[in-house]
C-alpha positions as CSV (number, residue, x, y, z in Angstrom):
1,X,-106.5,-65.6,-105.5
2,X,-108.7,-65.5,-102.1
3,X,-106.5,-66.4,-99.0
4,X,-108.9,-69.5,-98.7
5,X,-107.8,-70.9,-101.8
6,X,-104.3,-69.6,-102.2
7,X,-102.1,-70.5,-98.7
8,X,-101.0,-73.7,-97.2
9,X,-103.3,-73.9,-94.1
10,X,-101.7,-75.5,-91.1
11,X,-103.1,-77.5,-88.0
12,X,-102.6,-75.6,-84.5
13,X,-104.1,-75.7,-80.9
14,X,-105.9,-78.9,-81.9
15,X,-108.7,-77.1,-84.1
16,X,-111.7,-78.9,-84.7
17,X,-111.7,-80.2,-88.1
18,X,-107.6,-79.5,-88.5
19,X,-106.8,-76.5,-90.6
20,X,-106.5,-73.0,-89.3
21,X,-104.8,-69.4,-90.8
22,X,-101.9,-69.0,-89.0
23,X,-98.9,-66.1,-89.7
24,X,-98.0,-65.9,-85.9
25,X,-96.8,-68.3,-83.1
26,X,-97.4,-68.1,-80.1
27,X,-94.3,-67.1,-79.2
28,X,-94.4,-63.8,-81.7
29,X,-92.1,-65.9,-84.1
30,X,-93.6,-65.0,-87.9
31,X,-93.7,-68.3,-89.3
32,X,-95.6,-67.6,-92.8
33,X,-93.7,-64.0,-94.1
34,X,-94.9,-64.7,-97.6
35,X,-98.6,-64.3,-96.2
36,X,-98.0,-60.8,-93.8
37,X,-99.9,-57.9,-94.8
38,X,-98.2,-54.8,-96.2
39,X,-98.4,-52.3,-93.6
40,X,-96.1,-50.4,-92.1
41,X,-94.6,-51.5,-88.6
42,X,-95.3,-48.3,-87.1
43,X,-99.3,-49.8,-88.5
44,X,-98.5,-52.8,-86.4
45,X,-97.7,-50.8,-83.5
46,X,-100.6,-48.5,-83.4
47,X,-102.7,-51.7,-83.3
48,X,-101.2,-53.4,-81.0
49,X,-101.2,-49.8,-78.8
50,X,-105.5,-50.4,-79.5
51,X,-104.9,-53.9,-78.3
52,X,-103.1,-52.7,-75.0
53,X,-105.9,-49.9,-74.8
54,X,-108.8,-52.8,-74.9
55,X,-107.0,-54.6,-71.9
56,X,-106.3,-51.9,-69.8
57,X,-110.4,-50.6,-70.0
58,X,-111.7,-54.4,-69.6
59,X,-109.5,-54.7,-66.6
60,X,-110.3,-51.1,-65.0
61,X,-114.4,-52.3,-65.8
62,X,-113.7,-55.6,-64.1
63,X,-112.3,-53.2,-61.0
64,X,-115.2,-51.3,-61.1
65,X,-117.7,-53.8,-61.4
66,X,-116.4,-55.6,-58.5
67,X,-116.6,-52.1,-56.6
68,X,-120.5,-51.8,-56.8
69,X,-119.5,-49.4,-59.6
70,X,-120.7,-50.3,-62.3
71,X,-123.4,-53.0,-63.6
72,X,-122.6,-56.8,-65.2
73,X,-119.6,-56.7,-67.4
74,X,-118.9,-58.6,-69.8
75,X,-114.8,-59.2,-70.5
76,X,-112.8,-59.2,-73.2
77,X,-109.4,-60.5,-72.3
78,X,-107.8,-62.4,-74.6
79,X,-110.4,-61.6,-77.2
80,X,-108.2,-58.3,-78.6
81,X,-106.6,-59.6,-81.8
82,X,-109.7,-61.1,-82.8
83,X,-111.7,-58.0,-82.5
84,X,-108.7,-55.4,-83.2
85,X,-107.8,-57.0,-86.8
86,X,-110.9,-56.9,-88.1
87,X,-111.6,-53.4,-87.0
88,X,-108.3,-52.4,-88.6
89,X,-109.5,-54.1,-91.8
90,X,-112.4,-52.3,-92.3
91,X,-112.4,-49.0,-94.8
92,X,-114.0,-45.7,-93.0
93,X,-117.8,-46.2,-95.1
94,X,-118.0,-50.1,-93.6
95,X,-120.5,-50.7,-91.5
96,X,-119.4,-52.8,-88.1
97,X,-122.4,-54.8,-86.3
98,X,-121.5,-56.1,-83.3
99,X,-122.9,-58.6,-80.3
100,X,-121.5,-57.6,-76.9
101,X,-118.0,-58.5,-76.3
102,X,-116.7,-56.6,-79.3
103,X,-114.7,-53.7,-77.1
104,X,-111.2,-53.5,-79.1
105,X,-113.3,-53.0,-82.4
106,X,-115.4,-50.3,-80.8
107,X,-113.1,-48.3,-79.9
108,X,-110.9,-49.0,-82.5
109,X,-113.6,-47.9,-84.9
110,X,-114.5,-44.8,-83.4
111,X,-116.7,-45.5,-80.6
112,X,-115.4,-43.2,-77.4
113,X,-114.5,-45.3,-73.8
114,X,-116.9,-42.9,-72.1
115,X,-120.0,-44.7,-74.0
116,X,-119.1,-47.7,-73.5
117,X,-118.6,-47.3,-69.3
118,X,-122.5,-45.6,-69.8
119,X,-123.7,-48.6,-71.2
120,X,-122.5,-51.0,-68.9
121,X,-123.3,-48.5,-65.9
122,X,-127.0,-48.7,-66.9
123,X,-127.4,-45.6,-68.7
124,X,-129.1,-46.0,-72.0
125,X,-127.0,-42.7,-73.4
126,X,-124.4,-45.7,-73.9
127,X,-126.2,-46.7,-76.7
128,X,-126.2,-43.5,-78.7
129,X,-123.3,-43.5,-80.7
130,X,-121.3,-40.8,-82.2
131,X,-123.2,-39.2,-85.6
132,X,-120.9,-40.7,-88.8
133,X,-119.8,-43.7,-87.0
134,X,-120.9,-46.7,-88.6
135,X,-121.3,-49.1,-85.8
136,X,-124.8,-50.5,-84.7
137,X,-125.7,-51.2,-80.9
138,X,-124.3,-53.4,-78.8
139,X,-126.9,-56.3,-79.2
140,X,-127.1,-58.5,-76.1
141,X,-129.7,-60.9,-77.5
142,X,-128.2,-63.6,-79.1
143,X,-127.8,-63.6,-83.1
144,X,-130.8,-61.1,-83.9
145,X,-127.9,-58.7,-85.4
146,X,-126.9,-61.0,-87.8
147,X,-130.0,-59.6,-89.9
148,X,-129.8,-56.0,-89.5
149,X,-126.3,-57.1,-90.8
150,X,-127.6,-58.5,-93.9
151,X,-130.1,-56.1,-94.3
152,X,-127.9,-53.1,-94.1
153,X,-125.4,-55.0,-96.8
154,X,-128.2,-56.1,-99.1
155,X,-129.2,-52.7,-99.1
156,X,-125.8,-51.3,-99.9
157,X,-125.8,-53.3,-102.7
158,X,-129.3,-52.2,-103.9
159,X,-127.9,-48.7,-103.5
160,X,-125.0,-49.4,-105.8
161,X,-122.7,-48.7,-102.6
162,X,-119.6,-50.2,-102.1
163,X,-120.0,-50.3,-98.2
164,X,-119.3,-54.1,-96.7
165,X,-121.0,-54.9,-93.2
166,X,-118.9,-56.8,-90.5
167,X,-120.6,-58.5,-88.3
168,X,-119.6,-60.6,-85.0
169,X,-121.0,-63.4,-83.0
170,X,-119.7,-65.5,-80.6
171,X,-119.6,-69.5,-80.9
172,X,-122.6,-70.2,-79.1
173,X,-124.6,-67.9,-80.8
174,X,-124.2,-70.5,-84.3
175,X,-126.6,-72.5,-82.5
176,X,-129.5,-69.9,-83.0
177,X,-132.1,-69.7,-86.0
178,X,-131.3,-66.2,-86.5
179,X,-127.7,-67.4,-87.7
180,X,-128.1,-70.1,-89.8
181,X,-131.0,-67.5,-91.5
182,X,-128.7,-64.8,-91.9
183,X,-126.1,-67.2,-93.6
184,X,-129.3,-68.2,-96.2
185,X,-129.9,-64.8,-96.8
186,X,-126.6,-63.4,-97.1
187,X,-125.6,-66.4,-99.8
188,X,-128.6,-66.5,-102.1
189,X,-128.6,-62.4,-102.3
190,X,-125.1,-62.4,-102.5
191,X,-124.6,-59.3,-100.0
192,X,-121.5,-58.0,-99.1
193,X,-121.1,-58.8,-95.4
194,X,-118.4,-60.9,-93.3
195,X,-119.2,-63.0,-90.1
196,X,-116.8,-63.2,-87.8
197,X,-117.2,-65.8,-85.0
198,X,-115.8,-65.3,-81.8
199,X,-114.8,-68.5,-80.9
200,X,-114.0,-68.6,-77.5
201,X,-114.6,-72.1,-76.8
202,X,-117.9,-71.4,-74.3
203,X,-121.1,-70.2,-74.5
204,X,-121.7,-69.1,-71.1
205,X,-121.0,-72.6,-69.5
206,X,-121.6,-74.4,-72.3
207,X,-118.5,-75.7,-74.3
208,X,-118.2,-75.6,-78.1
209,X,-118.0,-79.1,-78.1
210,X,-121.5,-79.6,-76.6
211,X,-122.7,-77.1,-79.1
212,X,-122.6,-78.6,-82.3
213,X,-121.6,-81.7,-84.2
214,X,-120.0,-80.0,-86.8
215,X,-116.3,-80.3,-87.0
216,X,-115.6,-76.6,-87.1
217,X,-118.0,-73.8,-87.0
218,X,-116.4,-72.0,-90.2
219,X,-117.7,-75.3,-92.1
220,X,-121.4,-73.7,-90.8
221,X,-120.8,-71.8,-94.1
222,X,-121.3,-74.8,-96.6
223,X,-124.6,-75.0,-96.4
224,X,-125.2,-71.2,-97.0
225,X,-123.1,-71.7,-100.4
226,X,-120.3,-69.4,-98.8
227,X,-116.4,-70.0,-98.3
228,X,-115.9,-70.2,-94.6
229,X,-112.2,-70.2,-92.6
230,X,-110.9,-70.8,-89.6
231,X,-108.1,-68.0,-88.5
232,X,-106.2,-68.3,-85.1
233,X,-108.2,-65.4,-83.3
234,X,-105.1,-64.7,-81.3
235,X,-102.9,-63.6,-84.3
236,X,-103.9,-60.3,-84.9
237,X,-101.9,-60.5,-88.6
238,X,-103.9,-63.2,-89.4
239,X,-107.0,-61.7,-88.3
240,X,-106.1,-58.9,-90.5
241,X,-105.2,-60.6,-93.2
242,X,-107.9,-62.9,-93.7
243,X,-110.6,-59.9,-92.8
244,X,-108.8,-58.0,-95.4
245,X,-108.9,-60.1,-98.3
246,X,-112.9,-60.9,-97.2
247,X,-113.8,-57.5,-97.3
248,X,-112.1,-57.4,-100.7
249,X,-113.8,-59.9,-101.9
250,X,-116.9,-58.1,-100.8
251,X,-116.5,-55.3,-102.3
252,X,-115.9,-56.4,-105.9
253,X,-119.5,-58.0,-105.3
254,X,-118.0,-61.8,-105.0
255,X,-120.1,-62.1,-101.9
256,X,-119.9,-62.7,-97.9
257,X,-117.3,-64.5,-96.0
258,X,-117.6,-66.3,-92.7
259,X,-114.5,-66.4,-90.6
260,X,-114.0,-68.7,-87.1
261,X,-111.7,-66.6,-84.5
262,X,-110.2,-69.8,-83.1
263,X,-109.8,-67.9,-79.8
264,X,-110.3,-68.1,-75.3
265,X,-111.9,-66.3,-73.1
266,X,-109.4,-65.9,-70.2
267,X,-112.3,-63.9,-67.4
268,X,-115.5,-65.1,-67.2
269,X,-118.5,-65.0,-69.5
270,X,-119.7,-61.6,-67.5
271,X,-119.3,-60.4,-63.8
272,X,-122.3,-62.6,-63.0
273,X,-120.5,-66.1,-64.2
274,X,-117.9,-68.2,-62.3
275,X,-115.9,-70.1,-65.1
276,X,-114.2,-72.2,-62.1
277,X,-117.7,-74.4,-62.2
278,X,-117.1,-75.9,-65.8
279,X,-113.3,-75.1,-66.7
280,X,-110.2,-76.3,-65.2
281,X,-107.6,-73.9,-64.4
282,X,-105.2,-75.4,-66.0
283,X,-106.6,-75.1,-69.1
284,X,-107.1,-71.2,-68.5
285,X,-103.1,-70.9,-68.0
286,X,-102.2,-73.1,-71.0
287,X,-104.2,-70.5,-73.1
288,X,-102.4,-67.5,-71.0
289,X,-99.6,-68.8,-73.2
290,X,-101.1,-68.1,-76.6
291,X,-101.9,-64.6,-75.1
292,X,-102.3,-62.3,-78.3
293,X,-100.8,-58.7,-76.5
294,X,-98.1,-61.1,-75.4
295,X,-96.8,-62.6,-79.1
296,X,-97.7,-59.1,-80.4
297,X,-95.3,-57.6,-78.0
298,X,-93.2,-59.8,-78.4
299,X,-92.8,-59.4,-82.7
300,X,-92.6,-55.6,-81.8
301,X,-89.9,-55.7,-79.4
302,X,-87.8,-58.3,-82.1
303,X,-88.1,-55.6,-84.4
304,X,-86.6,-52.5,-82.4
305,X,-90.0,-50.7,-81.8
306,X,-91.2,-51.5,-78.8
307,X,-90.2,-52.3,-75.2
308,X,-90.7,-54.1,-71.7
309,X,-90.4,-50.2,-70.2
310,X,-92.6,-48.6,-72.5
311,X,-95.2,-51.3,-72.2
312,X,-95.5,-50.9,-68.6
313,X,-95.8,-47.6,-68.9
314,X,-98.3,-47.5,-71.1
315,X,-100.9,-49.6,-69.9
316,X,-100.8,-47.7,-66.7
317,X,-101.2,-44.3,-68.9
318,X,-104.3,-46.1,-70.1
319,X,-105.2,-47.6,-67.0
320,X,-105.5,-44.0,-65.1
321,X,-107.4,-42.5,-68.9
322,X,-110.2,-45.3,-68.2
323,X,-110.8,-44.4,-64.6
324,X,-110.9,-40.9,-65.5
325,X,-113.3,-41.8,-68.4
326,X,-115.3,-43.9,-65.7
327,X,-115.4,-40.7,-63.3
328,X,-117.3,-38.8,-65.7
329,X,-119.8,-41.5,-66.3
330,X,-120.3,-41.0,-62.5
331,X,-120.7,-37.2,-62.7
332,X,-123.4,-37.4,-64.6
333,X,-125.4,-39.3,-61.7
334,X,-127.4,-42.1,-61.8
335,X,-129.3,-43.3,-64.9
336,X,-133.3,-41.7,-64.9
337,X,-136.2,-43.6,-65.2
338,X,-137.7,-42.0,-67.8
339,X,-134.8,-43.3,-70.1
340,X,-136.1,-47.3,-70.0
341,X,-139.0,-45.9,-71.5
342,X,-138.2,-42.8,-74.0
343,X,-135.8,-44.3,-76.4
344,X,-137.6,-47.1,-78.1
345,X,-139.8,-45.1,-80.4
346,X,-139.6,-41.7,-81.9
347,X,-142.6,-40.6,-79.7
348,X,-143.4,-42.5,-76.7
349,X,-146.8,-44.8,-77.9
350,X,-149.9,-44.7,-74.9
351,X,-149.2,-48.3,-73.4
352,X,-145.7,-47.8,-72.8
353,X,-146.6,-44.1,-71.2
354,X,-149.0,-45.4,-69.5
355,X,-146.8,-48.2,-68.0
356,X,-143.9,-45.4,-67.2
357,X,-146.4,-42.8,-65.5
358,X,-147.7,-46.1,-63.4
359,X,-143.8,-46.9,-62.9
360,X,-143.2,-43.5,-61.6
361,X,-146.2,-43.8,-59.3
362,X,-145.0,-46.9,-57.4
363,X,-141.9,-45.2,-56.7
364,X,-143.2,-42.1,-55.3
365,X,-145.3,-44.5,-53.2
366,X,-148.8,-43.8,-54.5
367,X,-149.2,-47.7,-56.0
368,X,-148.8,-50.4,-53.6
């Protein structure tokens, strides 16, 4: 039976609307061993080893940024279990479409560091992803992916494929048209895709609670005719678990899933936001507890596999591989003009040449 239907749901964290997929507490305690997924702990330990890699590259970008180094950032602290489970949940021939503050499931799916640090340095190389890799652009505007989404599943299943599209968005983008239509689309053709919302409690400065009436934002999914659940986005087991058993259910053609990442953005919304205007601090540090690298670790170390040492040391291992990704980003100099123009269509069209040879003018100072 689907994981909707079949567990217990309990109420945590005081989640709108009351039940919520937990398997971890907070405290790396597994409270629900009947519902852990069968993979092997060294499994466990290679993703929480993503999880540690996705800190140490947010932090290093956040260094950077604040350096003049690099462009707006946008973090993903305390976002990794959310974005790492999912990944991990995922069979090679998926297709992953994400928003913008999906790191841990880029790079856990294949996307290299190095592309990443070009996109957010300004180069548009950063959006030219590796051949065979089956992740879409990072998509800044808010909720437009959610159709390519649907339109790559739909057409998986008009292909006979047994491919299933993931797809994230973050809590503010259920506000949007281009959500609620992907939903009705998704439901009536019965396409085998998963939503995943990134619930991180604020859009920009906004807070879930001035976003929508609705008690949760998994219940979203009633309308659209699909089953909808809301997972603590901090438990990376659970994350996997309930993405699992929704890309399952995919895949044997029972239709899409939409899943609520009850989870916290611990930095700001990007480099260009200052959270202290519309958040207390103490609510940051009561969610610092629920950290999801922190009851991972903890589970790990219980176990015998893992320690404070060889933490430590690792996330400095990763902290000096992301500046020494970030140092090749430099070499290759600073991002041309001609690449705001080049990569939209296949061959430039005449207004958008014409606009780039008049661009190039003004700075070579022949156009006031």
């Amino acid at each position: 039976m689907l994981i909707h239907e079949r567990i217990e749901l309990i109420r945590d964290y005081g989640a709108p609307g009351g039940p919520m997929l937990q398997i971890m507490d907070e405290h790396g305690a597994v409270r629900r061993p009947e519902l852990v997924p069968s993979l092997a702990e060294e499994k466990w330990l290679e993703l929480y080893k993503a999880m540690v890699l996705t800190r140490a590259a947010d932090d290093k970008a956040l260094q950077l940024q604040r350096q003049g180094r690099m462009l707006t950032y946008a973090p993903n602290t305390g976002q990794e279990a959310a974005q790492v489970g999912p990944a991990a949940a995922m069979e090679k021939n998926d297709w992953l479409v994400p928003a913008f503050r999906e790191l841990g499931a880029w790079l856990y799916r294949g996307i290299p560091l190095k592309t990443v640090y070009l996109y957010w340095y300004g180069n548009e190389y950063g959006s030219h992803f590796p051949e065979g890799v089956r992740v879409l652009p990072i998509a800044v505007p808010i909720g437009t992916q959610l159709h390519h989404a649907v339109g790559i599943a739909m057409a998986s299943s008009i292909k006979g494929e047994k491919d299933v599209t993931v797809a994230y968005i973050g809590d503010g983008g259920t506000s949007t048209g281009d959500f609620n239509e992907a939903l009705n689309f998704a439901g009536v053709f019965n396409a085998p895709v998963v939503f995943i919302v990134q619930n991180n409690q604020y859009a920009i400065s906004v807070p879930r609670k001035k976003q929508t009436k609705a008690e949760s934002l998994a219940q979203k999914a009633v309308a659209a005719g699909i089953p909808g659940i809301v997972v603590d986005g901090n438990d990376l087991m659970a994350m996997y678990a309930a993405t699992k058993e929704a890309v399952e259910r995919a895949r044997r053609g029972e239709g899409p899933t939409l899943i609520e990442a009850y989870t916290y953005r611990l930095g700001a919304h990007t480099t260009s936001d200052d959270p202290t205007k519309y958040r207390e601090d103490s609510e940051v540090e009561q969610w610092k507890l629920r950290d999801p690298l922190r009851r991972m670790k903890a589970y790990l170390i219980d176990q015998g596999l893992w320690s404070d040492e060889q933490d430590a040391g690792l996330y400095e291992q990763y902290g000096a591989y992301a500046l020494e990704v970030f140092r090749q980003v430099e070499a290759e100099g600073e991002p041309k003009v001609a690449d705001l123009f080049q990569y939209t269509y296949k061959e430039m069209p005449a207004h958008l040449r014409e606009q780039y040879e008049e661009y190039v003018r003004y700075l070579e100072g022949k156009v006031e």
